[in-house]
Wavefront OBJ file of the C-alpha trace (Angstrom):
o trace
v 160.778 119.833 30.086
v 158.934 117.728 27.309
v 161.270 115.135 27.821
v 160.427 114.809 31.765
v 156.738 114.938 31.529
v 157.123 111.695 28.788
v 158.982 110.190 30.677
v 158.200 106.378 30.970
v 155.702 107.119 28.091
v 153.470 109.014 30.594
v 151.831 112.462 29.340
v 151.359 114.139 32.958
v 149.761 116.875 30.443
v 147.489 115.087 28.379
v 143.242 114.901 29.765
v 141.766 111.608 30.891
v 138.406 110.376 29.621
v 135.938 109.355 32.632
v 134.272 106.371 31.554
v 130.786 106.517 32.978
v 128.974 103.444 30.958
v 131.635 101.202 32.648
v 131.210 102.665 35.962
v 127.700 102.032 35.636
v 128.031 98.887 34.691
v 130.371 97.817 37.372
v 127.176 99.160 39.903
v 124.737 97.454 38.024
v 126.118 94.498 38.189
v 126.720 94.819 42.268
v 123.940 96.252 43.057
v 123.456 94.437 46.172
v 126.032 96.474 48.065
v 123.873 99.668 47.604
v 121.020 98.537 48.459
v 122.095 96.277 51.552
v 123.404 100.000 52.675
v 120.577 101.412 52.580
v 118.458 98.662 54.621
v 121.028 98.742 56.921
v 121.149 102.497 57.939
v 117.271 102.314 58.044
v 117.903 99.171 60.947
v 120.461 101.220 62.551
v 118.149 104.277 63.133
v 115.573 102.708 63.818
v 117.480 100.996 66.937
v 118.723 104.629 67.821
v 115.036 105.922 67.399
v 113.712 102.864 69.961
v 116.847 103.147 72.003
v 116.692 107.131 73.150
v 113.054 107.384 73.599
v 111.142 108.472 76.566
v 112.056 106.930 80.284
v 109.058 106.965 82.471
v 109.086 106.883 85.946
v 106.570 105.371 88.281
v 106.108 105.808 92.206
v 104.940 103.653 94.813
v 104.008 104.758 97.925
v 103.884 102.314 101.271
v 103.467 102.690 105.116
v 105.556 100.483 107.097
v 103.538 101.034 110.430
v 104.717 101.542 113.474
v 104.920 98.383 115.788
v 104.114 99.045 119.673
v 103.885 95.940 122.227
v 100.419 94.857 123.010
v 100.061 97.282 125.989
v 101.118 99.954 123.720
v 103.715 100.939 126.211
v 106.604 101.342 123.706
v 108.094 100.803 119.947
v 109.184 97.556 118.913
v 112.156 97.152 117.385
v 111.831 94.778 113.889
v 112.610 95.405 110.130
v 109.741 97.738 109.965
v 111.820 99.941 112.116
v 114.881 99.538 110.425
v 115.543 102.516 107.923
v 117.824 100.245 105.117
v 115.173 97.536 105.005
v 113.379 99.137 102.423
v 116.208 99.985 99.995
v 117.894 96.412 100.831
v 114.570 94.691 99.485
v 114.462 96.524 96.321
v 117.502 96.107 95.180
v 117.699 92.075 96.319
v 118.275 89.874 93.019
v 114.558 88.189 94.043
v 112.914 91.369 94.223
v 114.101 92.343 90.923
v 113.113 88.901 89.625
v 110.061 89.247 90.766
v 109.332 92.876 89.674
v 111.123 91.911 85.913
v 108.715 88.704 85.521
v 105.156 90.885 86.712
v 106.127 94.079 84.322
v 107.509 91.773 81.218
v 111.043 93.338 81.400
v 114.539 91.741 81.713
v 116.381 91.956 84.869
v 118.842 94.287 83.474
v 116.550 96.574 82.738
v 115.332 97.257 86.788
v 118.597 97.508 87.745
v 120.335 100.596 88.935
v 116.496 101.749 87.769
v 114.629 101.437 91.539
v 115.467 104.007 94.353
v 113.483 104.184 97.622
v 113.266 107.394 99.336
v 111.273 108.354 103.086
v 108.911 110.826 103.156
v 109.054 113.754 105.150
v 107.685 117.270 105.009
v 109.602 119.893 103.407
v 112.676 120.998 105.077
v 112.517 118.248 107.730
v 115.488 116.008 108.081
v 114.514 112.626 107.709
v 114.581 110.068 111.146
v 115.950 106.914 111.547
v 112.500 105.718 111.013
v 110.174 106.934 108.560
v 107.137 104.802 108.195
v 106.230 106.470 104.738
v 108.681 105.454 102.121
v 108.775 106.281 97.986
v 109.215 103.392 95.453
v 110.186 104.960 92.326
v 110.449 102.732 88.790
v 112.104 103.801 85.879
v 111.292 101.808 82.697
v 110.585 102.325 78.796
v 106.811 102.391 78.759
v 104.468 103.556 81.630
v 102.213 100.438 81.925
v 106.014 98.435 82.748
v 106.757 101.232 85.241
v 103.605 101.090 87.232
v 103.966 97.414 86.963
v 107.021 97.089 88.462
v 106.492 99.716 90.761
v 103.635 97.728 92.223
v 105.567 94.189 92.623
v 108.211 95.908 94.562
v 105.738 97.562 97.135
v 103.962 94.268 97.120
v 107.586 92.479 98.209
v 108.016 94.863 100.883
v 104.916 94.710 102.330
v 105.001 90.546 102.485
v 108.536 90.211 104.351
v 108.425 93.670 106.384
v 104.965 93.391 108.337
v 104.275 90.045 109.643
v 103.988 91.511 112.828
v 101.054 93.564 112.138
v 99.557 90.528 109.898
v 99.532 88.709 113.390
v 97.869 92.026 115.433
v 95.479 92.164 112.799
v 94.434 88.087 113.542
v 94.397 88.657 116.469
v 92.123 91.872 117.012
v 89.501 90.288 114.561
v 89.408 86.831 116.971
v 88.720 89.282 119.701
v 85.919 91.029 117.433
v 84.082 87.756 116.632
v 84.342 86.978 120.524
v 82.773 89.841 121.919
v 79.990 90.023 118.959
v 79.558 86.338 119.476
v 78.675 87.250 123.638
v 76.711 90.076 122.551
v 74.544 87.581 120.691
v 74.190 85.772 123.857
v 73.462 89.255 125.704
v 70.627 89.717 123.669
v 69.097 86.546 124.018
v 68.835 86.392 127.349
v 67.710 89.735 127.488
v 65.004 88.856 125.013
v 64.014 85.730 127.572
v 63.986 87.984 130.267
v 61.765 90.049 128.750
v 59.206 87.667 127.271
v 58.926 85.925 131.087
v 58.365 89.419 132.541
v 55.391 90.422 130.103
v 54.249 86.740 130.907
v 54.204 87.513 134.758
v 52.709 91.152 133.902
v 50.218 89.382 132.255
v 49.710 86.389 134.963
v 49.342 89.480 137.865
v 46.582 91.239 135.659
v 44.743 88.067 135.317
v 44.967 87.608 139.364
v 43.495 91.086 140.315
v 45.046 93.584 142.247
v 46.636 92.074 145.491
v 49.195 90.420 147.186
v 49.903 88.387 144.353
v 50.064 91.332 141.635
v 51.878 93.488 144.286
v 54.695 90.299 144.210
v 54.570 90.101 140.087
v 55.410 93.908 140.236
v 58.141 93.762 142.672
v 59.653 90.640 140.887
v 59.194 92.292 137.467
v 61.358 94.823 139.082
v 63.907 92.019 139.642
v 63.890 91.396 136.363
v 64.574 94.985 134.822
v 67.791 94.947 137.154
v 68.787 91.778 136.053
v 68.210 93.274 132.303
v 70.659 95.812 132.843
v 73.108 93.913 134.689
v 73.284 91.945 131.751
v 73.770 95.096 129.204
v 76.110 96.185 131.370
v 77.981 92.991 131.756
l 1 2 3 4 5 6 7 8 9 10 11 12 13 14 15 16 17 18 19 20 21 22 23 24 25 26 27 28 29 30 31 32 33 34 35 36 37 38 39 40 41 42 43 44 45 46 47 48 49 50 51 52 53 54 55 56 57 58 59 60 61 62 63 64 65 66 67 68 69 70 71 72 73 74 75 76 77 78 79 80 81 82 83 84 85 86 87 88 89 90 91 92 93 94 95 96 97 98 99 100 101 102 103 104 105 106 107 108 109 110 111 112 113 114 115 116 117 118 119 120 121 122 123 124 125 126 127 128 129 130 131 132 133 134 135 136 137 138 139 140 141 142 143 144 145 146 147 148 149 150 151 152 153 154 155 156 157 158 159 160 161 162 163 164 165 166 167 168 169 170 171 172 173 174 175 176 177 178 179 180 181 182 183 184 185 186 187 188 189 190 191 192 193 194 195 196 197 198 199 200 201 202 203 204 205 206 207 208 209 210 211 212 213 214 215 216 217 218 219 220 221 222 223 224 225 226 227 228 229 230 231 232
């Protein structure tokens, strides 16, 4: 048995000495590798730290109106009316752009991050149209979220209602018209009466008579023609 455990002038028996001063030195000397180690792992969870913390979500709420011909005798048909418009927009490659650039975010980031969803009361199915619709945002910090959130609604908004953009022209021409003949109204009105005080006063001068009986009567004229013109 002695003779196999010698063998090749190895002692399989015999205790081995653990040099620690050469270990050491062999650290001491690379100590580089240690501490590169430890500056990585302190990169590395700090990337895990930034990279799993909290998602916040932001929500945009727009009205798409309801377009009706100028008589108001029925619904037109247009993109406003159309219930994939809204969720085609958002998820465009210009949208996203657009929505990336005003929040400070990469492109990457927004998508697969925006959803659009109608609004309807609880337990009602929604309708082919649904003039309320949800923009919701999800990014890494709130202030990007509502960002975003915003230049998406804002996109809708400019390529969905050019139609009501137009009615809206349109309506305040009309307003400026009609305040613009009211003006008128009351300047003639204000003519009329200024000449009739003038005639009440010409009649008193004249004494009672034929001639103040005529100033009434004509005065008279004049308050019809007042409210003819009110009326008009």
């Amino acid at each position: 048995m002695n003779d196999v455990r010698r063998r090749d002038g190895v002692d399989l028996d015999a205790e081995r000495e653990v040099d620690l001063r050469s270990a050491w030195t062999r650290i001491s000397e690379r100590w580089w590798l240690p501490l590169g180690g430890l500056v990585l792992g302190a990169i590395l969870g700090l990337l895990v730290s930034v990279g799993s913390g909290d998602v916040y979500r932001a929500e945009a709420l727009i009205y798409l109106g309801q377009p009706f011909t100028p008589a108001g005798g029925g619904q037109l048909q247009s993109l406003q009316t159309n219930p994939k418009t809204v969720s085609e927009i958002v998820r465009s490659e210009a949208a996203i752009a657009k929505a990336a650039k005003a929040a400070d975010m990469r492109p990457g980031q927004l998508r697969g991050n925006v959803t659009s969803t109608a609004v309807v009361q609880p337990g009602q199915v929604a309708r082919n149209f649904t003039p309320l619709v949800e923009i919701e945002v999800r990014a890494p910090t709130k202030v990007k979220a509502e960002k975003a959130s915003n230049a998406f609604a804002n996109t809708v908004v400019n390529q969905v209602v050019p139609y009501i953009r137009q009615k809206m022209l349109l309506l305040e021409t009309q307003i400026a018209d009609d305040e613009d003949q009211l003006e008128e109204i009351d300047a003639r009105i204000a003519e009329l009466s200024a000449f009739r005080e003038r005639l009440v006063s010409y009649g008193a001068g004249r004494g009672s008579g034929c001639g103040c009986q005529k100033a009434g009567a004509f005065c008279g004229c004049l308050d019809d023609v007042s409210q003819m013109a009110v009326s008009g």
